[in-house]
KOLFIVEX-787178 format. One record per atom (N, C-alpha, C): residue in one letter; x negated, y, z negated. Coordinates in steps of 0.02 Angstrom, whole numbers, padded with zeros to 5 digits, always signed. Each point is the difference from the previous one (the first is absolute). Last residue first. Layout:
AXYZ;...
***
This chain:
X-05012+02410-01743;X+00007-00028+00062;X-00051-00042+00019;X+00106+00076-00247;X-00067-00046+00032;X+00012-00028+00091;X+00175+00156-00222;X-00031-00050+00054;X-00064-00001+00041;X+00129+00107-00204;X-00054-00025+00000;X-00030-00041+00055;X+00196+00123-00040;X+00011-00027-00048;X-00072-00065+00016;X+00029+00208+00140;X+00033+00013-00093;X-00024-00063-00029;X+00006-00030+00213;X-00070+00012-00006;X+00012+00032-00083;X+00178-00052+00132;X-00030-00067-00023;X-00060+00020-00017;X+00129+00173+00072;X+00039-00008-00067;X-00028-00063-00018;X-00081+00098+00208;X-00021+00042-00092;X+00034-00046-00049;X+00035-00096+00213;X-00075+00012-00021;X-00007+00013-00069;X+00210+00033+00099;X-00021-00056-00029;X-00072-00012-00004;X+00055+00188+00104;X+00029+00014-00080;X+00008-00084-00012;X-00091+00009+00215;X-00050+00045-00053;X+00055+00009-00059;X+00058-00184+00149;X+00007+00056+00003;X-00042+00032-00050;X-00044-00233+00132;X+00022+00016-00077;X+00006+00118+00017;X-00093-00162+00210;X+00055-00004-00032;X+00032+00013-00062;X-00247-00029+00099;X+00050+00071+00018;X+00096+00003-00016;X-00193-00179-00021;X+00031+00007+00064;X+00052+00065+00010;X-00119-00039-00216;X-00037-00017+00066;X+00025+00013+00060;X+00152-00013-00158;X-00033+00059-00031;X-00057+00027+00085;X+00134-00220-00052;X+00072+00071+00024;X-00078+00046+00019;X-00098-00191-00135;X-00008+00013+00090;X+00065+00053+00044;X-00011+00003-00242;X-00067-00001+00015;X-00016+00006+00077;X+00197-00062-00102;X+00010+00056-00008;X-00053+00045+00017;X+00032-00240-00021;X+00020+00011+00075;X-00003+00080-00012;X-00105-00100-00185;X-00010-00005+00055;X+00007+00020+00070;X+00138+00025-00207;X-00080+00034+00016;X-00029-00005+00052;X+00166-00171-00037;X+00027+00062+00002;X-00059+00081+00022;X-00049-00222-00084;X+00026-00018+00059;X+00028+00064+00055;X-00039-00016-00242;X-00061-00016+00006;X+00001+00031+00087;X+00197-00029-00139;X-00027+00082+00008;X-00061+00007+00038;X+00120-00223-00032;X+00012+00019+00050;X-00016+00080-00005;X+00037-00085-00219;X-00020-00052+00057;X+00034+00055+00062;X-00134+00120-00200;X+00080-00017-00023;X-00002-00057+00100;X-00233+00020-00102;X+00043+00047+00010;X+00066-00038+00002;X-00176-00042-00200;X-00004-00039+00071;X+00076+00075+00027;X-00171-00040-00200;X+00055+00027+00011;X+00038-00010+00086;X-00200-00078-00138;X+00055-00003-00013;X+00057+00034+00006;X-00210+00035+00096;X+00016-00084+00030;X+00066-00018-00030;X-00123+00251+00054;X+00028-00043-00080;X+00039-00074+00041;X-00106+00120+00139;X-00034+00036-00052;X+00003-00015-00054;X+00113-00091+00218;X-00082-00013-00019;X-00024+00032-00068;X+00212+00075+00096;X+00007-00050-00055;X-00056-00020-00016;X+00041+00239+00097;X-00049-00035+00021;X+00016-00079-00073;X+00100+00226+00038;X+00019-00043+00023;X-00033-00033+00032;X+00005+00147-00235;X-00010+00000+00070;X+00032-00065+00045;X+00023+00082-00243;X-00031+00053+00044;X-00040-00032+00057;X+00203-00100-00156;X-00089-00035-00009;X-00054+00070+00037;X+00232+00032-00016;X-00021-00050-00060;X-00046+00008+00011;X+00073+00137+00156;X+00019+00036-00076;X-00028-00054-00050;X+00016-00110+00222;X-00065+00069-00020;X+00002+00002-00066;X+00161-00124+00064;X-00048-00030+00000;X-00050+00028-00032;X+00209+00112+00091;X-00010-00040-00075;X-00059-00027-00012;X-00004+00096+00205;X+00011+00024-00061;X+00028-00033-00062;X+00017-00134+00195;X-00094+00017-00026;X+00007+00079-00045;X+00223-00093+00015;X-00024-00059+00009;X-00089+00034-00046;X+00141+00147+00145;X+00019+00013-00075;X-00041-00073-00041;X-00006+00011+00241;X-00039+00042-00031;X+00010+00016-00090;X+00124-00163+00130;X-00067-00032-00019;X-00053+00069-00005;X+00213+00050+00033;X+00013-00037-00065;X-00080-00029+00002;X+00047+00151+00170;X-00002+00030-00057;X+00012-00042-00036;X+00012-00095+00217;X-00077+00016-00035;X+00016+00053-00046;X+00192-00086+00037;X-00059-00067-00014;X-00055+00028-00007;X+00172+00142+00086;X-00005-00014-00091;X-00041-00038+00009;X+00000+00051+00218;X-00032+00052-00024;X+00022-00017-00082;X+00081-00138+00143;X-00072-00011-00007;X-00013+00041-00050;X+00221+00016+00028;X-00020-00051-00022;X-00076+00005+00004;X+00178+00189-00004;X-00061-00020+00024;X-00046-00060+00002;X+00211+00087-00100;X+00006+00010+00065;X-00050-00023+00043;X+00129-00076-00250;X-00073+00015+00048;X+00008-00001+00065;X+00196+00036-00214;X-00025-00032+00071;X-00068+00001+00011;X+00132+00067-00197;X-00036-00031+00003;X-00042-00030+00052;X+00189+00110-00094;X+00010-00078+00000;X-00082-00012-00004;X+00054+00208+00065;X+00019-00016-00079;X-00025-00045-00029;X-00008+00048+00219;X-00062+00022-00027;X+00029-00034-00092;X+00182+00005+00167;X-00053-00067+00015;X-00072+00011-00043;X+00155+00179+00002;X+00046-00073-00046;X-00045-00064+00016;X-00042+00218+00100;X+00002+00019-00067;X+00004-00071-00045;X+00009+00004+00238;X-00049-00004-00011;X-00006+00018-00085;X+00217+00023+00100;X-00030-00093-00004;X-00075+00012-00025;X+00083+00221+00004;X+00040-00009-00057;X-00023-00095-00005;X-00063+00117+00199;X-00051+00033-00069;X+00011-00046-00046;X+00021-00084+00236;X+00044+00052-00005;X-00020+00002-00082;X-00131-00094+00202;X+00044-00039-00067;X+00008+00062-00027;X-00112+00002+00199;X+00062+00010+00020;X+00048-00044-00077;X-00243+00046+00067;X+00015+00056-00030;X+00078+00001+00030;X-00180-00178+00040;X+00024+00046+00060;X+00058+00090-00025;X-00097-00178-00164;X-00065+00007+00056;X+00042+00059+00066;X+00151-00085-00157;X-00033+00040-00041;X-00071+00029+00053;X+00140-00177+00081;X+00045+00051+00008;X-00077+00066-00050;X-00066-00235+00005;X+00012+00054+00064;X+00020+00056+00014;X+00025-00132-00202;X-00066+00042-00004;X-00002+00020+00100;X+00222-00093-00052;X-00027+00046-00039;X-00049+00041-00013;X+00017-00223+00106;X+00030+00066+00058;X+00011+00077-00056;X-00092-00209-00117;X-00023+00007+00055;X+00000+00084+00057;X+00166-00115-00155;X-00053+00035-00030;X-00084+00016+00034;X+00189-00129+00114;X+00018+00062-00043;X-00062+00070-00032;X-00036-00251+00047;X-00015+00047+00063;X+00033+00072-00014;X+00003-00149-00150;X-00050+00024-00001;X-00010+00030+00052;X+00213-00078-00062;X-00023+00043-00029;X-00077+00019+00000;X+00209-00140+00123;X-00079+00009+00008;X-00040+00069-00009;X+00239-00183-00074;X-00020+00070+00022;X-00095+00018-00009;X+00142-00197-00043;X-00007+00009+00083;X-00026+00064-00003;X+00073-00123-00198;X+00057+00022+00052;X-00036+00012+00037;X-00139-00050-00145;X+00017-00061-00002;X+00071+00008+00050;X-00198+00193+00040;X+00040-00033-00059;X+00036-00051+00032;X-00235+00055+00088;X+00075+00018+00021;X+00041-00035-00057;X-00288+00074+00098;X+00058-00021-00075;X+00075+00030+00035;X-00221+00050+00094;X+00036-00053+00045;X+00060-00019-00059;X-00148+00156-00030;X+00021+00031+00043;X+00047-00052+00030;X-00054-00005-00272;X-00039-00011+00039;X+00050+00030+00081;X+00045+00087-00240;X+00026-00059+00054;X-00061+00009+00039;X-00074+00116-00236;X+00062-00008+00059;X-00014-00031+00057;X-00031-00035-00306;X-00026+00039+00075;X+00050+00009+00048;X+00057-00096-00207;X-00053+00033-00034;X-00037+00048+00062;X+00220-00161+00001;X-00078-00032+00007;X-00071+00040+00005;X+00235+00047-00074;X+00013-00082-00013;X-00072-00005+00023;X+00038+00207+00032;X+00022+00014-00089;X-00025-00087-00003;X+00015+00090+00231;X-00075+00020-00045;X+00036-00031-00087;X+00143-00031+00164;X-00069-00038+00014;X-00028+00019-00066;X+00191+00099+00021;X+00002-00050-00041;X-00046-00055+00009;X-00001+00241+00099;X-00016+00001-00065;X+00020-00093-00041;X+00028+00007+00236;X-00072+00009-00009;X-00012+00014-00078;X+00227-00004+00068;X-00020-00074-00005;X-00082+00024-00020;X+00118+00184+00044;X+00023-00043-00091;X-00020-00068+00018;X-00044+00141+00167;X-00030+00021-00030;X-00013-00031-00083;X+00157-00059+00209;X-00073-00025+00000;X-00044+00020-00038;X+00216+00091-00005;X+00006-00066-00007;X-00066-00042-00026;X+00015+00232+00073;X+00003-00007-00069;X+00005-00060-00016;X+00008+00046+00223;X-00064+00020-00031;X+00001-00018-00058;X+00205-00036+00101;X-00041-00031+00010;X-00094+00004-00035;X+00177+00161-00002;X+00011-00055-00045;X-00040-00057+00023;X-00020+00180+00144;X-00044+00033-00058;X+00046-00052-00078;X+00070-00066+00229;X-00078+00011-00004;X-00020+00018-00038;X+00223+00022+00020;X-00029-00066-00022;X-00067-00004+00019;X+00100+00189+00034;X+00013-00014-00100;X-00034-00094+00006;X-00002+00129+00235;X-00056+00018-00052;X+00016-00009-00093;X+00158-00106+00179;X-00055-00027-00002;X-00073+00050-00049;X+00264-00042-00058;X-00017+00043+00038;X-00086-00012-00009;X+00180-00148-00077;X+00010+00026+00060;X-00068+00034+00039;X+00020-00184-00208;X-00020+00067+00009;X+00012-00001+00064;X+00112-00179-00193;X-00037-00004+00060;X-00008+00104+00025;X+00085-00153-00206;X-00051+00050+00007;X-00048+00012+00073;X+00202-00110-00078;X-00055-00047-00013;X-00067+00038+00009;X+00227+00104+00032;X-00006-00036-00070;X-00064-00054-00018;X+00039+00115+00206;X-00024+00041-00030;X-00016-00040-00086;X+00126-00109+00189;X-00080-00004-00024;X-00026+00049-00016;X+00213+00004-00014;X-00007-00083-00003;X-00083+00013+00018;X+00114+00192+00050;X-00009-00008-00071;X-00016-00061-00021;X+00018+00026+00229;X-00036+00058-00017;X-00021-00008-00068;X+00189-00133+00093;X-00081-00023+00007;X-00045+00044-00024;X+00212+00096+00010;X-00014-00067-00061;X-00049-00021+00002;X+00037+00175+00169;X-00004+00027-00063;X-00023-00053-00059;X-00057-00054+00271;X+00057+00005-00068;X-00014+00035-00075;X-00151+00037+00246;X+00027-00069-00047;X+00027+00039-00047;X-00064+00106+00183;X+00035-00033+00018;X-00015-00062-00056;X-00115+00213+00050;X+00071+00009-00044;X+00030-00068+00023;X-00227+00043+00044;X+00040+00021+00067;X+00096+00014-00046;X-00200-00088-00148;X-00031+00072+00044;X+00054+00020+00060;X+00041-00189-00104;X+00015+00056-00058;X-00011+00055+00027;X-00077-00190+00109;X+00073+00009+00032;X+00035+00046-00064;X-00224-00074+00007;X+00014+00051+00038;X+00063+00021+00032;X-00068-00159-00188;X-00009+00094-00015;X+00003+00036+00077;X+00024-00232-00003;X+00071+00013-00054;X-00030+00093+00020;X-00164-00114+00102;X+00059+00007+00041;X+00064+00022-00041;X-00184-00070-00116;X-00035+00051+00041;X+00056+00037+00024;X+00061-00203-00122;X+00009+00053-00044;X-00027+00053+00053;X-00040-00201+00095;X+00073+00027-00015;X+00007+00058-00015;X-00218-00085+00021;X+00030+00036+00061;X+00060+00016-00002;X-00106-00133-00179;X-00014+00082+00011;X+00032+00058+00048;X+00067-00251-00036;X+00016+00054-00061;X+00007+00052+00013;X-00010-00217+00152;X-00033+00055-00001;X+00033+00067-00039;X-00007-00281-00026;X+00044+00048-00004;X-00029+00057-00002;X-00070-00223-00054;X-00010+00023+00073;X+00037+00070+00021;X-00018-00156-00201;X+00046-00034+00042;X-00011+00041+00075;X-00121+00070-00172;X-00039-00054-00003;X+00046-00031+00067;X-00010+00239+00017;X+00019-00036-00059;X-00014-00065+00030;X-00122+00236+00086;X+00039-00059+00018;X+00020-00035-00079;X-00116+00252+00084;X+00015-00044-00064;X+00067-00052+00035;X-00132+00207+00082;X+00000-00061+00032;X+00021-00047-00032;X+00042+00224-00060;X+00012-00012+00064;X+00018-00079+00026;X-00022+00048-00275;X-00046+00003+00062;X+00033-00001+00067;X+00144+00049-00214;X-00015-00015+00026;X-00052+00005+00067;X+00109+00086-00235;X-00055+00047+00044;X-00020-00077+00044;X+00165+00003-00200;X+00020-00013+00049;X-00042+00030+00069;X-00096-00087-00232;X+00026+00037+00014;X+00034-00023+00068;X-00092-00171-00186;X+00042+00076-00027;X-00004+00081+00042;X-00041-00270+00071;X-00064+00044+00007;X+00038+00088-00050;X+00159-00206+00003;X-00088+00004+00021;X-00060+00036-00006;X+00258+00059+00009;X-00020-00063-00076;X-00070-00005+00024;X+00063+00098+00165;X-00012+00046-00036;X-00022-00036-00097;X+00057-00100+00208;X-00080+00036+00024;X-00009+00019-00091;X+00215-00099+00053;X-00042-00043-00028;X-00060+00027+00015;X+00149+00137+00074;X+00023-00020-00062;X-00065-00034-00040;X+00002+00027+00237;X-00008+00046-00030;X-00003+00000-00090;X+00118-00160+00126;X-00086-00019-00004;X-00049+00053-00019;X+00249+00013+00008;X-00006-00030-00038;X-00067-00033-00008;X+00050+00149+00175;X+00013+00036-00062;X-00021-00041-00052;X+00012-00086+00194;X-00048+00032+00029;X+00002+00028-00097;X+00188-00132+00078;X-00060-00040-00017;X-00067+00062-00032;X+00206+00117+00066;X-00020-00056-00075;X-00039-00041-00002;X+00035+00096+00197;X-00004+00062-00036;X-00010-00043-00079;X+00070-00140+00189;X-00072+00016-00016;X-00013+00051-00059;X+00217-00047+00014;X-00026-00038-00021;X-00067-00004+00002;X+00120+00132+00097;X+00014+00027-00064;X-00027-00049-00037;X+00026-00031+00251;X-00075+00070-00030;X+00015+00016-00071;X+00136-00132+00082;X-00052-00066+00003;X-00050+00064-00018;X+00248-00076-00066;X-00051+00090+00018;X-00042-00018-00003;X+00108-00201-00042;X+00054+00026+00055;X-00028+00075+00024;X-00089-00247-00090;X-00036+00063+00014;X+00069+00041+00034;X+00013-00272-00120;X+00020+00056+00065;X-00035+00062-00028;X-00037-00217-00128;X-00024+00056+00000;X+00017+00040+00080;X+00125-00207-00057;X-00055-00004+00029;X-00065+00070-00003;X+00240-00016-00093;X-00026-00036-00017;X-00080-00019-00008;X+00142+00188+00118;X-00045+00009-00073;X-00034-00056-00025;X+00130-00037+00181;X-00049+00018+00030;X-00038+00018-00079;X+00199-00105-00019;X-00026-00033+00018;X-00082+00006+00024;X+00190+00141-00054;X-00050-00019-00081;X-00036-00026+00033;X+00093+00095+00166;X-00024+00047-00041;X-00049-00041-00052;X+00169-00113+00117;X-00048+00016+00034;X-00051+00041-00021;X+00198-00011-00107;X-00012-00070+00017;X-00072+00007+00029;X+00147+00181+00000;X-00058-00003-00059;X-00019-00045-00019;X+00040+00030+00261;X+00058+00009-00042;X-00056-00010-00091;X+00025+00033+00288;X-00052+00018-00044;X+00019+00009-00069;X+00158-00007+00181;X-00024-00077-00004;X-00075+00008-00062;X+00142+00193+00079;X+00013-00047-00061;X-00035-00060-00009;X-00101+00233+00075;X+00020-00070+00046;X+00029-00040-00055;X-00085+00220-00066;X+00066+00016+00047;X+00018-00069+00053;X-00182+00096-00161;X+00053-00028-00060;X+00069-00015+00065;X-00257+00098+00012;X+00059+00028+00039;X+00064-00051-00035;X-00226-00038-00081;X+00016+00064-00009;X+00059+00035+00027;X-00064-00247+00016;X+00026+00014-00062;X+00004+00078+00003;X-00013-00075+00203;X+00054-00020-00022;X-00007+00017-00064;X-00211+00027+00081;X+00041+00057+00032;X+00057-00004-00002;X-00131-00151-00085;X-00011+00058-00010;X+00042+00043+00011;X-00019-00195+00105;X+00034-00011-00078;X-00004+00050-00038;X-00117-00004+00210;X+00101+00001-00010;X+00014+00006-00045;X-00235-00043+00015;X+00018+00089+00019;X+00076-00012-00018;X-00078-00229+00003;X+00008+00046-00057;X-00007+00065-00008;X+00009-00111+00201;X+00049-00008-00044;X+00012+00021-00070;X-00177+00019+00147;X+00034+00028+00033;X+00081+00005-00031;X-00194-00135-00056;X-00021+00075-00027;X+00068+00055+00043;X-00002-00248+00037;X+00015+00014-00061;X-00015+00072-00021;X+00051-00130+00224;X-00038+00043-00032;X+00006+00013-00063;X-00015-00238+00133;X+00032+00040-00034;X-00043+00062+00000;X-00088-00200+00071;X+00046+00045+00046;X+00019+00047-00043;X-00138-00121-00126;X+00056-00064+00011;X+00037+00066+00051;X-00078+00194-00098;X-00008-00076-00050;X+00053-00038+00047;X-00133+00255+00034;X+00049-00048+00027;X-00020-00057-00036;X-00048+00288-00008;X-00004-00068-00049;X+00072-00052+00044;X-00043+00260+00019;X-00007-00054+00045;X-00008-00098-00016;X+00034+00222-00167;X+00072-00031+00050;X-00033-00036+00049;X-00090-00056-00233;X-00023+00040+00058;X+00046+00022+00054;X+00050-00078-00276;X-00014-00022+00075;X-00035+00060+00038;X+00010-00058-00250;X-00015+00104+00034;X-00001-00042+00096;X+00066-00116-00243;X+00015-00007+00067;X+00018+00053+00069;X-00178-00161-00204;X+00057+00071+00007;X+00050-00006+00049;X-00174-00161-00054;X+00003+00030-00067;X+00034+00067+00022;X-00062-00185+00164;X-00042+00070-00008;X+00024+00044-00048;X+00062-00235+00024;X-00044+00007+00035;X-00041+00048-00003;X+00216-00003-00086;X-00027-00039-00037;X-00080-00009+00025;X+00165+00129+00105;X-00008+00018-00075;X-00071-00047-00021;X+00129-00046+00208;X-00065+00040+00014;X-00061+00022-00084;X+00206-00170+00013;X-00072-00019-00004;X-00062+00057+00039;X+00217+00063-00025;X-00005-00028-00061;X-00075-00041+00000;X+00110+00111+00180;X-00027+00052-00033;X-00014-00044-00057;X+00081-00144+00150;X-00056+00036+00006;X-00023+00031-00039;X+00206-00068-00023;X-00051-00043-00026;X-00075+00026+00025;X+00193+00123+00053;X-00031+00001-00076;X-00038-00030-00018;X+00085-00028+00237;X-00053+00057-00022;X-00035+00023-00057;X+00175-00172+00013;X-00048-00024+00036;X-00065+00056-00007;X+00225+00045-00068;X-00042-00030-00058;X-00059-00020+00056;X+00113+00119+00132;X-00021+00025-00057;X-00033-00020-00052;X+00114-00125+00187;X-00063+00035+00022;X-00023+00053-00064;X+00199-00129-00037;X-00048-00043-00015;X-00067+00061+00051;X+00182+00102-00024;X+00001-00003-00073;X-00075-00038-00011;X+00113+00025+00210;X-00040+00081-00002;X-00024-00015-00063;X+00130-00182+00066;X-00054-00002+00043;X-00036+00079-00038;X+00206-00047-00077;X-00032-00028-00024;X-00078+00026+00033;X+00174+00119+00085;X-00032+00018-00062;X-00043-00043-00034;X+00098-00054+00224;X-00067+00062-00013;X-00021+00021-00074;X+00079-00265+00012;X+00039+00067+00016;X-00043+00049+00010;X-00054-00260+00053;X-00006+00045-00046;X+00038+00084+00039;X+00027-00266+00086;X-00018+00051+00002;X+00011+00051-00063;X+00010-00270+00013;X+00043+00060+00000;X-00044+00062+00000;
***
């Protein structure tokens, strides 16, 4: 016996459901593709319909039968309201994380989910007026920053309160390649800082707050004032810097080594005459 149009229209539907039911299950959603074909079928083409019947409420055959049936299966009926929540709710989880919402550009989540570039694109659709008043406050509440020179100069401060929590936990500062346990590559930071200061573009009030701390701008140039402070000490004890003189007193390790190369700087015309004087103060023997 031949099936009625209504039956027949009833069984091609569940048929399609069964699709969408093992699309679910296969790929954990059911964000179909509209070109998406399953077994002939289009299924991405069908589930645009189902869409477009649940928002237009105007085919009876689309009945709340059909409705639960699709909820059953996680149906997506605002498929951009639903990204908008994935995207937010990983935001979310940035922020439990790493305690701010100052996402990296390039910052991927483990599941693959381009964060940075979201949020990039969230702020430029603020910049054109075209996102929602609600959204607006939905990530304001997580402390997300619009306007790019407040988040550059929060950013600064970001990286400034991690470097003060270097120095306090490990007595010095980050090596150039050091990147905290989140990713952030605070030595190159600190790094682009003594650049900025060399090229006279670190603005007074950072250079005020990095000196505080403690920075060294000059790496060589402290080393040889610590192994000069080193053979002055030395001096002031024993009056000179010759250890041969007293066998017991041997020089502080590696000052020996030090002299030396300070000997051939000298020779070869390399040691600046106010390092001259100030090694010849404290008794030196070219």
């Amino acid at each position: 016996m031949a099936l009625s149009a209504k039956d027949q229209r009833e069984r091609d539907w569940l048929a399609f459901y069964c699709l969408a039911e093992q699309y679910r299950r296969e790929h954990g959603d059911l964000l179909v593709p509209n070109d998406y074909v399953c077994q002939g079928k289009r299924l991405g083409a069908w589930i645009g319909t189902q869409r477009m019947e649940y928002k237009s409420r105007t085919n009876p055959r689309f009945t709340q039968a059909r409705v639960d049936l699709l909820n059953a299966i996680g149906m997506v009926w605002d498929v951009r309201q639903f990204q908008w929540n994935r995207m937010y709710q990983a935001l979310e989880r940035y922020l439990q994380k790493h305690g701010t919402a100052r996402v990296p550009q390039s910052y991927v989540t483990e599941e693959g989910v381009k964060l940075g570039i979201w949020l990039n694109k969230v702020r430029m659709e603020y910049k054109r007026g075209r996102l929602s008043q609600a959204r607006q406050a939905q990530l304001e509440a997580l402390g997300v920053v619009w306007e790019p020179e407040v988040l550059r100069r929060e950013s600064w401060e970001h990286f400034f309160a991690l470097l003060e929590d270097y120095v306090v936990c490990n007595g010095t500062f980050p090596p150039a390649t050091y990147q905290t346990e989140a990713g952030v590559k605070l030595g190159i930071w600190l790094s682009n800082q003594k650049q900025d200061r060399k090229n006279g573009a670190l603005a007074p009030d950072r250079l005020q707050k990095l000196e505080a701390l403690g920075v060294i701008w000059d790496v060589p140039e402290q080393a040889w004032m610590d192994r000069y402070r080193q053979a002055e000490a030395y001096f002031q004890c024993h009056g000179h810097l010759c250890p041969y003189q007293r066998r017991n007193a041997p020089l502080p390790a590696g000052l020996s080594q030090w002299l030396t190369a300070q000997r051939k700087a000298k020779q070869a015309g390399k040691l600046s005459p106010e390092k001259s004087r100030m090694l010849e103060s404290v008794g030196m023997i070219w």
